[in-house]
N, CA, C and O atoms as a Tripos MOL2 file, in Angstrom:
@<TRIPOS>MOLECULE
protein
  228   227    57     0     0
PROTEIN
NO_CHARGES

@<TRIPOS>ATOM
      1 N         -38.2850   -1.5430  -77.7090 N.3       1 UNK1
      2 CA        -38.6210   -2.0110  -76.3760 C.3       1 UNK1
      3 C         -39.3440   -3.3600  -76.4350 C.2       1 UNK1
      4 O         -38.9630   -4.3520  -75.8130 O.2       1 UNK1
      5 N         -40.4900   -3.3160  -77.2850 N.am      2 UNK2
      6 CA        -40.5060   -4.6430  -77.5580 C.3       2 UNK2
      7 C         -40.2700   -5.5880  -77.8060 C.2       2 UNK2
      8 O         -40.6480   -6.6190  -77.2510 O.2       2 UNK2
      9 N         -39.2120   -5.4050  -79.1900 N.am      3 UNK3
     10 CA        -38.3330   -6.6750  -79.2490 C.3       3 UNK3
     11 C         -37.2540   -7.1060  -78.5130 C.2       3 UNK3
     12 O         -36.6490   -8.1420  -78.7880 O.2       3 UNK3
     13 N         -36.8760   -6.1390  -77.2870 N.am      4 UNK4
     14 CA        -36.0920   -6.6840  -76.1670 C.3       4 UNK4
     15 C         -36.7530   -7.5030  -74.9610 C.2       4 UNK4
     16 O         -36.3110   -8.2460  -74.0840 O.2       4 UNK4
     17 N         -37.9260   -7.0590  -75.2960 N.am      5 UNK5
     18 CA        -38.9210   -7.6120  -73.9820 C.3       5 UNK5
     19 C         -39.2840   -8.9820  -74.6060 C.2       5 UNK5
     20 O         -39.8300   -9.7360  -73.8010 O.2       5 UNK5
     21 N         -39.0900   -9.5310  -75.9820 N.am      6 UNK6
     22 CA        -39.5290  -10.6820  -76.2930 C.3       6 UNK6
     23 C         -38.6270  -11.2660  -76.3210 C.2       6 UNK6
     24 O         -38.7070  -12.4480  -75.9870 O.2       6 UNK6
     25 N         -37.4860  -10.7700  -76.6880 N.am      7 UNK7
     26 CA        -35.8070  -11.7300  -76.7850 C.3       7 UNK7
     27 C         -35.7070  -12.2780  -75.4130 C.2       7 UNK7
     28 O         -35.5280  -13.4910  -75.3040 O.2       7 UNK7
     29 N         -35.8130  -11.4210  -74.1740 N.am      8 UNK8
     30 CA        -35.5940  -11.9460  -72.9940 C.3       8 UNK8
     31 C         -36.9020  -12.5410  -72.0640 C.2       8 UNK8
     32 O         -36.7330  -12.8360  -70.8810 O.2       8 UNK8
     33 N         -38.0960  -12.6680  -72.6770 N.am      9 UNK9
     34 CA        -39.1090  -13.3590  -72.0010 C.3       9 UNK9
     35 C         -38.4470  -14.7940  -72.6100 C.2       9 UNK9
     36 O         -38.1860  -15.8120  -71.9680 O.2       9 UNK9
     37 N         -38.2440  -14.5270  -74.1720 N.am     10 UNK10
     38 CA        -37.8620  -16.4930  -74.6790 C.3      10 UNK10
     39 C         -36.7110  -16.4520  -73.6800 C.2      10 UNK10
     40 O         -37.2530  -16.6260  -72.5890 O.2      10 UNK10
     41 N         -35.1640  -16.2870  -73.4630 N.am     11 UNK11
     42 CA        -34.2390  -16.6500  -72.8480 C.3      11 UNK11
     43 C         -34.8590  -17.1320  -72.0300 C.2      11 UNK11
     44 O         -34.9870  -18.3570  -72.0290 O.2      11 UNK11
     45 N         -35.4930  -16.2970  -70.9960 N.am     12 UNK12
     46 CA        -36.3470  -16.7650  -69.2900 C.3      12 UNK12
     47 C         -36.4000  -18.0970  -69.7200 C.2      12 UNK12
     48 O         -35.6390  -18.9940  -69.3570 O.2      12 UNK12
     49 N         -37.3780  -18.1930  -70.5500 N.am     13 UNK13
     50 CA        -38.2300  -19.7070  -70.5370 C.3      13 UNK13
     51 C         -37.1210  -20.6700  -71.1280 C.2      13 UNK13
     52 O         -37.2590  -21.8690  -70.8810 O.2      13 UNK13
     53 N         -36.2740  -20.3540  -71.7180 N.am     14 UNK14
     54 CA        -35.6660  -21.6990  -71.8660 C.3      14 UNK14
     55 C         -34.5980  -21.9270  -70.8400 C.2      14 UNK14
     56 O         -34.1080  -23.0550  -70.7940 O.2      14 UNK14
     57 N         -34.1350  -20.9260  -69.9390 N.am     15 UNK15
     58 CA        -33.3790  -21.0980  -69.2630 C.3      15 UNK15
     59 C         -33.9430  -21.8100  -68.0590 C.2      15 UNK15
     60 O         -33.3390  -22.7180  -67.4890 O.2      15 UNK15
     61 N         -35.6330  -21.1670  -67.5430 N.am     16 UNK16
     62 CA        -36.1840  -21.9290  -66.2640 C.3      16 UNK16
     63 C         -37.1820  -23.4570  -66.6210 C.2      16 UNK16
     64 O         -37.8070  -24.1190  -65.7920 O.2      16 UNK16
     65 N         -37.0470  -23.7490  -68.3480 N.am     17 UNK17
     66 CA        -37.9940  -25.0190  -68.6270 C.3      17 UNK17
     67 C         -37.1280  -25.2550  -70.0650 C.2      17 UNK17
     68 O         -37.6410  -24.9940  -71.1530 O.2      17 UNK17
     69 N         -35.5700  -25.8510  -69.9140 N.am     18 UNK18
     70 CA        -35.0010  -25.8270  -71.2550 C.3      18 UNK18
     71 C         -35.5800  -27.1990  -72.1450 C.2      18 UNK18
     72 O         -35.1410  -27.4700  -73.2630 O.2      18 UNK18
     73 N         -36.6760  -28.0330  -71.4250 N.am     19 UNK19
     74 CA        -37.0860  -29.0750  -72.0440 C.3      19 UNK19
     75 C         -38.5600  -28.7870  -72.5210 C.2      19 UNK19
     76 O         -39.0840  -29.4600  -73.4090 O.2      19 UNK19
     77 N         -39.2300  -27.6950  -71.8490 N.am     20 UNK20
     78 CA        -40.6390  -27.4660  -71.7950 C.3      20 UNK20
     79 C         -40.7460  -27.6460  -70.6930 C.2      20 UNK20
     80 O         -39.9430  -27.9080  -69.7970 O.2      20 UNK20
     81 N         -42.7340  -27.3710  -70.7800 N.am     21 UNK21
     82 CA        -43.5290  -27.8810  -69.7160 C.3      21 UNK21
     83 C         -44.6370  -28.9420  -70.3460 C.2      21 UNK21
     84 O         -44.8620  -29.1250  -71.5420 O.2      21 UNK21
     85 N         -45.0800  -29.3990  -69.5500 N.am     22 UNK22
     86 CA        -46.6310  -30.3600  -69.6490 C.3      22 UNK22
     87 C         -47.6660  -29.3330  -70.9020 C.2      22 UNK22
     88 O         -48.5070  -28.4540  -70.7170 O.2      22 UNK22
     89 N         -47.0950  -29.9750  -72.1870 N.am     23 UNK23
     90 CA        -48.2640  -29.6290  -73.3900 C.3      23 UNK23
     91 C         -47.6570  -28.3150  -73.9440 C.2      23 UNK23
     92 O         -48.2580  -27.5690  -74.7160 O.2      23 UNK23
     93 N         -46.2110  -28.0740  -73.4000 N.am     24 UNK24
     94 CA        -45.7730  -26.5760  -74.1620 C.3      24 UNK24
     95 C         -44.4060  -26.9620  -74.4950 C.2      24 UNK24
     96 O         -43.6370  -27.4740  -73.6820 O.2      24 UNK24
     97 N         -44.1210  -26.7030  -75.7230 N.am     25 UNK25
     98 CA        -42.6230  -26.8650  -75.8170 C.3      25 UNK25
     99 C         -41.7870  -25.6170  -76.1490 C.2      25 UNK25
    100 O         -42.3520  -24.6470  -76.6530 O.2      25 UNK25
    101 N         -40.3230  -25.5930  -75.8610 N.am     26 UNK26
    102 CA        -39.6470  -24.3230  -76.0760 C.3      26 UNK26
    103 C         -40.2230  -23.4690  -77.4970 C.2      26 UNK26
    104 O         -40.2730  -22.2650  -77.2440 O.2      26 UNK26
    105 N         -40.5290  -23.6910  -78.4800 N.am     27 UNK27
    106 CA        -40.9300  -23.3050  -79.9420 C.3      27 UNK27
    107 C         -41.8410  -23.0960  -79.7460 C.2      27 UNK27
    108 O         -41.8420  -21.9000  -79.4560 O.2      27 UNK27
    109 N         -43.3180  -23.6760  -79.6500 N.am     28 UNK28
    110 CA        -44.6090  -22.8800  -78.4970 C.3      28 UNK28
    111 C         -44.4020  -21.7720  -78.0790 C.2      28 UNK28
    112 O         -44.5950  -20.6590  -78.5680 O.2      28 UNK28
    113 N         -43.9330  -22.1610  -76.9950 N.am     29 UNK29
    114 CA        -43.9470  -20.8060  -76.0630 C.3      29 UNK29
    115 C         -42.8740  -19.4710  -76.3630 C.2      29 UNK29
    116 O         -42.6470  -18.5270  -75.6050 O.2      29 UNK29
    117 N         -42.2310  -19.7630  -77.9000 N.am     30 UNK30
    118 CA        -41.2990  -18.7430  -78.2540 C.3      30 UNK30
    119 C         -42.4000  -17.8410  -79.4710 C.2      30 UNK30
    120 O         -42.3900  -16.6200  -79.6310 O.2      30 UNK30
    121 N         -43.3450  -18.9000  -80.2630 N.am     31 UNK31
    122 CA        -44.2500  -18.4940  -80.5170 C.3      31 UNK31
    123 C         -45.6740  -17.4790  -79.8170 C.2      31 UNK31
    124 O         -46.2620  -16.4960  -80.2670 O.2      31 UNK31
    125 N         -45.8170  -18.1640  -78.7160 N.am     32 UNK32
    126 CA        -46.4690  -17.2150  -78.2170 C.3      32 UNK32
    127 C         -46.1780  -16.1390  -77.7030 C.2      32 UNK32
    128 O         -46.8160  -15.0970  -77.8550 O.2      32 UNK32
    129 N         -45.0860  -16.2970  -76.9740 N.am     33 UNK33
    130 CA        -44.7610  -14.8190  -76.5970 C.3      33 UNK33
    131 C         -44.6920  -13.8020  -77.9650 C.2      33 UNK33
    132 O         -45.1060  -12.6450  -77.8900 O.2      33 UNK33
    133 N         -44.2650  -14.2230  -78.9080 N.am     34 UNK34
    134 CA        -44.2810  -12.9580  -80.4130 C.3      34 UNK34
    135 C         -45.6660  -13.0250  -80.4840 C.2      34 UNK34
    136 O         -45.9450  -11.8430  -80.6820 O.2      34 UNK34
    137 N         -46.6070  -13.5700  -80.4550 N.am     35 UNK35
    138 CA        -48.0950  -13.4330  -80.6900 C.3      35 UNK35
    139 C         -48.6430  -12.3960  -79.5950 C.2      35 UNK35
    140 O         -49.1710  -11.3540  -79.9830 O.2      35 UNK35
    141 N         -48.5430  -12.6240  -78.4950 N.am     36 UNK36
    142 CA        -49.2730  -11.4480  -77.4800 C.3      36 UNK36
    143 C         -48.3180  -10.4840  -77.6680 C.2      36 UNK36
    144 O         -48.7810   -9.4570  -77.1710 O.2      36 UNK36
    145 N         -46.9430  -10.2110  -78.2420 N.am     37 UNK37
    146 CA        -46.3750   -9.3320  -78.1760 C.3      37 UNK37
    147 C         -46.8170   -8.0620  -79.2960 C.2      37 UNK37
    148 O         -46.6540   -6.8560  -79.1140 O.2      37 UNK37
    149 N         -47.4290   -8.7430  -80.5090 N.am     38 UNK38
    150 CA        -48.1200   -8.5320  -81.7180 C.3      38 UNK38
    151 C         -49.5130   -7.8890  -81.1800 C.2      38 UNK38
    152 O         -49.9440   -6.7470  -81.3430 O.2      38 UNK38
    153 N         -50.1080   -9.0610  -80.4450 N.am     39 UNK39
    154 CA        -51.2060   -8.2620  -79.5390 C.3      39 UNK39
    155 C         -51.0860   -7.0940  -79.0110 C.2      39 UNK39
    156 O         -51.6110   -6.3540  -79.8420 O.2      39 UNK39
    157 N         -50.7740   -6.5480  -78.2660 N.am     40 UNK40
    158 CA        -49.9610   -5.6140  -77.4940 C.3      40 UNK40
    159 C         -50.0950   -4.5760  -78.1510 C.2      40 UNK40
    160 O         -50.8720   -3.6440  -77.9430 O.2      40 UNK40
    161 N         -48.7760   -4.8080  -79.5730 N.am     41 UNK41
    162 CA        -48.7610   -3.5670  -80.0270 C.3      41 UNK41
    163 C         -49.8310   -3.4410  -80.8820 C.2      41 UNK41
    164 O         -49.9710   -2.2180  -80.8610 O.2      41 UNK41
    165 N         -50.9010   -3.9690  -81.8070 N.am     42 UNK42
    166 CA        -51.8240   -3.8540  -82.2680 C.3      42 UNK42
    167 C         -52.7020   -2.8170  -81.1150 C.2      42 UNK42
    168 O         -52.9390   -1.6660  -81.4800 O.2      42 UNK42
    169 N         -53.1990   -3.3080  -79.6270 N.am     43 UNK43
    170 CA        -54.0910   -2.3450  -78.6800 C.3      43 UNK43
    171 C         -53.4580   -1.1840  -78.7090 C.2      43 UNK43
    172 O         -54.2550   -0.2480  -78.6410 O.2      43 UNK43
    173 N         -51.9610   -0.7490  -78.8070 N.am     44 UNK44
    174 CA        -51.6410    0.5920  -78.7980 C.3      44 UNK44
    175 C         -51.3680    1.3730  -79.9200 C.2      44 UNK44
    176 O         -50.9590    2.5340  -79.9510 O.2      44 UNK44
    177 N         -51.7020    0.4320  -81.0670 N.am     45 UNK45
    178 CA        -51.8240    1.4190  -82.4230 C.3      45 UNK45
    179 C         -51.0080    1.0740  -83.1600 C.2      45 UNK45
    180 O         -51.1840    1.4050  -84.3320 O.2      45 UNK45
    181 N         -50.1000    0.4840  -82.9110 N.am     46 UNK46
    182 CA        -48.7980    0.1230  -83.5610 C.3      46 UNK46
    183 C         -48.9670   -1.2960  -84.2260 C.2      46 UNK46
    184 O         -49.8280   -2.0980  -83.8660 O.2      46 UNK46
    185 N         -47.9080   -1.5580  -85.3980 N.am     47 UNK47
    186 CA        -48.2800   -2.4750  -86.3270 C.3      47 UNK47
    187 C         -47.4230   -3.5290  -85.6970 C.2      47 UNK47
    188 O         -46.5030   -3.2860  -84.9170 O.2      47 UNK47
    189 N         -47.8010   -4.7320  -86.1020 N.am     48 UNK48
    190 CA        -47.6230   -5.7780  -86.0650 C.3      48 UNK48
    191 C         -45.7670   -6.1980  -86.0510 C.2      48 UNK48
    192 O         -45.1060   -5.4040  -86.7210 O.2      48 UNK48
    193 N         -45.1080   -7.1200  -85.4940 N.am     49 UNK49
    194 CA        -43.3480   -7.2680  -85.8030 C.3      49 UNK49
    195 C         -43.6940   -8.7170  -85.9940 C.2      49 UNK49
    196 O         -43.4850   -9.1790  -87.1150 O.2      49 UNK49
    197 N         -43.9780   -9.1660  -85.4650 N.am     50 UNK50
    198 CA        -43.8370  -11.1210  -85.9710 C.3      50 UNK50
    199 C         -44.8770  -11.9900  -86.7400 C.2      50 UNK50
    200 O         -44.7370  -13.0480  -87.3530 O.2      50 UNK50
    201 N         -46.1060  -11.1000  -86.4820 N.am     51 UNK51
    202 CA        -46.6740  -11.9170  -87.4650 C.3      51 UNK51
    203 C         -47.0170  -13.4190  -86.9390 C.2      51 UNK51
    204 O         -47.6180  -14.2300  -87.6430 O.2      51 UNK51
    205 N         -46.6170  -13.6620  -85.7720 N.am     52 UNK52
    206 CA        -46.8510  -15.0470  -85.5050 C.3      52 UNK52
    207 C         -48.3560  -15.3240  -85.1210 C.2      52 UNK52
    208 O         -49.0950  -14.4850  -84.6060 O.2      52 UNK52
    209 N         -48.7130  -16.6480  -85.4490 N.am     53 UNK53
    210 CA        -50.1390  -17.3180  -84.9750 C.3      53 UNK53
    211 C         -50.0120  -17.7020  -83.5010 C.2      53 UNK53
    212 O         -48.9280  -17.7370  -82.9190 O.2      53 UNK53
    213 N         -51.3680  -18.0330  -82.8430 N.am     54 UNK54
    214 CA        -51.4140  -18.4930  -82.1510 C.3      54 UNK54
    215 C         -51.1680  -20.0080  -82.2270 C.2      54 UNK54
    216 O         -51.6850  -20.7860  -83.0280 O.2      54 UNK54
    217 N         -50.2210  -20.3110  -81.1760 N.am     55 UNK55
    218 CA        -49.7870  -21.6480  -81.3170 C.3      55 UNK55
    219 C         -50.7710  -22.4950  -80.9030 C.2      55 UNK55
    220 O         -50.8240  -23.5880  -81.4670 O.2      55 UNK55
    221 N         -51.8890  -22.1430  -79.6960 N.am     56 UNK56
    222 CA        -52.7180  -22.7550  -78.9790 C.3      56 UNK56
    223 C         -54.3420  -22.1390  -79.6280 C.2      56 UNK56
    224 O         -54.8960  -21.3150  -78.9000 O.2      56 UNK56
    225 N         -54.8720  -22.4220  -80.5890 N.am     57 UNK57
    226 CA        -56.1350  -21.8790  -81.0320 C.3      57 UNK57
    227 C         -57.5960  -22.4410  -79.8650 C.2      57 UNK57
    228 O         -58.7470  -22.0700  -80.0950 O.2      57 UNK57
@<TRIPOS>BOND
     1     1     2 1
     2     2     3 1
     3     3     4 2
     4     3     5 am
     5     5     6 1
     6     6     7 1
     7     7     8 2
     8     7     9 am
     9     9    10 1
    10    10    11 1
    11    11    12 2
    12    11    13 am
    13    13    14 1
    14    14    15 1
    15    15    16 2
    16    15    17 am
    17    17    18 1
    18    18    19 1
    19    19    20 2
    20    19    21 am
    21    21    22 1
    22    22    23 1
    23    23    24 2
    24    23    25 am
    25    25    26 1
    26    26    27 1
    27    27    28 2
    28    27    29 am
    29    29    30 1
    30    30    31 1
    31    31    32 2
    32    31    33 am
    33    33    34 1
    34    34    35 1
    35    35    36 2
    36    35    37 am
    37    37    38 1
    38    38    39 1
    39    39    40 2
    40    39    41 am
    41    41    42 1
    42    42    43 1
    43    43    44 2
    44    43    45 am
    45    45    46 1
    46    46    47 1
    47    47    48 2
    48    47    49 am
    49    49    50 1
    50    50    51 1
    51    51    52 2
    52    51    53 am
    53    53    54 1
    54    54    55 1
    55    55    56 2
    56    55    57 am
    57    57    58 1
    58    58    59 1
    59    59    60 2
    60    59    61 am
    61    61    62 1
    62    62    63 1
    63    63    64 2
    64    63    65 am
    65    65    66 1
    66    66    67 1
    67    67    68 2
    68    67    69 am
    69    69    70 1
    70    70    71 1
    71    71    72 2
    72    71    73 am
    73    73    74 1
    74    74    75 1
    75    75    76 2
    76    75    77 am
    77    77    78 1
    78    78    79 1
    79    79    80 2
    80    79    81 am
    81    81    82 1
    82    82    83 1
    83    83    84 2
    84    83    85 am
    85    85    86 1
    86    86    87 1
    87    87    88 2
    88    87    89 am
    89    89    90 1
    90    90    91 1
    91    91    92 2
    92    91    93 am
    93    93    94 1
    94    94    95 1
    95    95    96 2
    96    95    97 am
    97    97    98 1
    98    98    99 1
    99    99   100 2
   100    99   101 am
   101   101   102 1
   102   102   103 1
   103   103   104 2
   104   103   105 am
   105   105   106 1
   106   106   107 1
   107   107   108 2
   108   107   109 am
   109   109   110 1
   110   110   111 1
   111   111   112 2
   112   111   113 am
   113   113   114 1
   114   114   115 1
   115   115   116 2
   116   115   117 am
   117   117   118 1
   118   118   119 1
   119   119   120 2
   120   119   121 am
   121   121   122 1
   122   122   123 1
   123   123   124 2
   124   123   125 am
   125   125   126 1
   126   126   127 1
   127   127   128 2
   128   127   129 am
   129   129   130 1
   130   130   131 1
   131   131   132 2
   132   131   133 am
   133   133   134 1
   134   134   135 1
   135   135   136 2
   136   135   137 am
   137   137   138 1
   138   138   139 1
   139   139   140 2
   140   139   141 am
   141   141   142 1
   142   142   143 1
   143   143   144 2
   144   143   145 am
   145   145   146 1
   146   146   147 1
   147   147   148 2
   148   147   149 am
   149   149   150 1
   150   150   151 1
   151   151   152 2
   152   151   153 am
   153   153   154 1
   154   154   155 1
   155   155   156 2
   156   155   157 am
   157   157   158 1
   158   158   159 1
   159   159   160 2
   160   159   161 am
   161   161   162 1
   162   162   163 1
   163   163   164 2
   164   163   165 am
   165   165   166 1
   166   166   167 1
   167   167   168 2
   168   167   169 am
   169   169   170 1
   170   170   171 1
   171   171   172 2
   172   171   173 am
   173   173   174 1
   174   174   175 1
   175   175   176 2
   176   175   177 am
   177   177   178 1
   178   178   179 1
   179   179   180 2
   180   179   181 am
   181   181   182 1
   182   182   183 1
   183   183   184 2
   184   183   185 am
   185   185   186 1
   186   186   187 1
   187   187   188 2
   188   187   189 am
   189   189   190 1
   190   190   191 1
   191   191   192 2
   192   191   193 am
   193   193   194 1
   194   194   195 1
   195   195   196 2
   196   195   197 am
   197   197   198 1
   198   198   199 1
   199   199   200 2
   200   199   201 am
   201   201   202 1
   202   202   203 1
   203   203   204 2
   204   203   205 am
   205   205   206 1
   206   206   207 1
   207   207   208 2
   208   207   209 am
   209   209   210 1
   210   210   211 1
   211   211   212 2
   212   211   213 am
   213   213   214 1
   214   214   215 1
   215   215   216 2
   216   215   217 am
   217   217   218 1
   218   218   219 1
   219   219   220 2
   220   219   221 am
   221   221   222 1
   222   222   223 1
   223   223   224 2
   224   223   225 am
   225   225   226 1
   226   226   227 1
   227   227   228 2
@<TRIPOS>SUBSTRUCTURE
     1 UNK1         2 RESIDUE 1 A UNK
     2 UNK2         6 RESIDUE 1 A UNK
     3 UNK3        10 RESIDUE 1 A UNK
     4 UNK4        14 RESIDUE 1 A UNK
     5 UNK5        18 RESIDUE 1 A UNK
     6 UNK6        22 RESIDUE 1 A UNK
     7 UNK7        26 RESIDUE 1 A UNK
     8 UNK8        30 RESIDUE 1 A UNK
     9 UNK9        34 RESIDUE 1 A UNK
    10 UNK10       38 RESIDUE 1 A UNK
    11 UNK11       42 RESIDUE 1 A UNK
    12 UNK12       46 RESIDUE 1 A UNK
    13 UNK13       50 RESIDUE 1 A UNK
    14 UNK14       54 RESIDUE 1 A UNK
    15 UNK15       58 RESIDUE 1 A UNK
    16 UNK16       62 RESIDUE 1 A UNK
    17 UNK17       66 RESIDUE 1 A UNK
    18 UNK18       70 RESIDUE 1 A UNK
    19 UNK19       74 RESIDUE 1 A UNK
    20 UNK20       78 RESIDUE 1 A UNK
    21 UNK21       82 RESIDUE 1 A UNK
    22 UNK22       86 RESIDUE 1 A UNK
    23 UNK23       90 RESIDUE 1 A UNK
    24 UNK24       94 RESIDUE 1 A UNK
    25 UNK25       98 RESIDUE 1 A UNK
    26 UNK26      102 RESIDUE 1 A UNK
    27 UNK27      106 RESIDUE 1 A UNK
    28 UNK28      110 RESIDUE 1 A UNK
    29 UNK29      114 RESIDUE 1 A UNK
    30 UNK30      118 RESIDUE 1 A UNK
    31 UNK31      122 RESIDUE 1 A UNK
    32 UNK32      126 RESIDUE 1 A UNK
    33 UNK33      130 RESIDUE 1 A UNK
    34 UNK34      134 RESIDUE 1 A UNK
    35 UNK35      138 RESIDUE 1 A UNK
    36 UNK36      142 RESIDUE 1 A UNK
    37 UNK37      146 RESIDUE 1 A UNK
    38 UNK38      150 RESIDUE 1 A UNK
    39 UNK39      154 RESIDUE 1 A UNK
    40 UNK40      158 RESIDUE 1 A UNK
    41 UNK41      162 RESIDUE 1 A UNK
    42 UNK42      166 RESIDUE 1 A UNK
    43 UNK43      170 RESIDUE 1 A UNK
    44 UNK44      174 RESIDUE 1 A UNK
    45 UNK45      178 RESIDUE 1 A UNK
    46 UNK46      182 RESIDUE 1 A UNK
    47 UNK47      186 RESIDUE 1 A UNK
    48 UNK48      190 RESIDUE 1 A UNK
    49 UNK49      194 RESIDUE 1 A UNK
    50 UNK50      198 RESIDUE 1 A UNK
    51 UNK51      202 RESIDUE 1 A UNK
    52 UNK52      206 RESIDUE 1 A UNK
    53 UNK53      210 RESIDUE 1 A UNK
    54 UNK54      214 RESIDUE 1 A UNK
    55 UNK55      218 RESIDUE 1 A UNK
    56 UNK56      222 RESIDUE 1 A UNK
    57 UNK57      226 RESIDUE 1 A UNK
């Protein structure tokens, strides 16, 4: 469930900002979404899938 919910949050965003936005670029924000998604499942007990950093520290 998760990794469908992250495949199609990235599509969203490149489909409604295929250039970016102001200070975010498509790779950013494909990054972050696997980071809070990591978040997520870490609060419900569950281990980690991407491993990604925060793009924005």
């Amino acid at each position: 469930l998760i990794k469908k919910s992250v495949e199609l949050e990235k599509k969203y965003a490149l489909d409604a900002c295929p250039k970016g936005i102001v200070g975010i670029n498509a790779e950013q924000f494909s990054e972050y979404v696997e980071y809070v998604a990591d978040r997520r499942l870490e609060r419900i007990g569950l281990p980690k899938i991407y491993f990604t950093l925060n793009p924005f520290p």
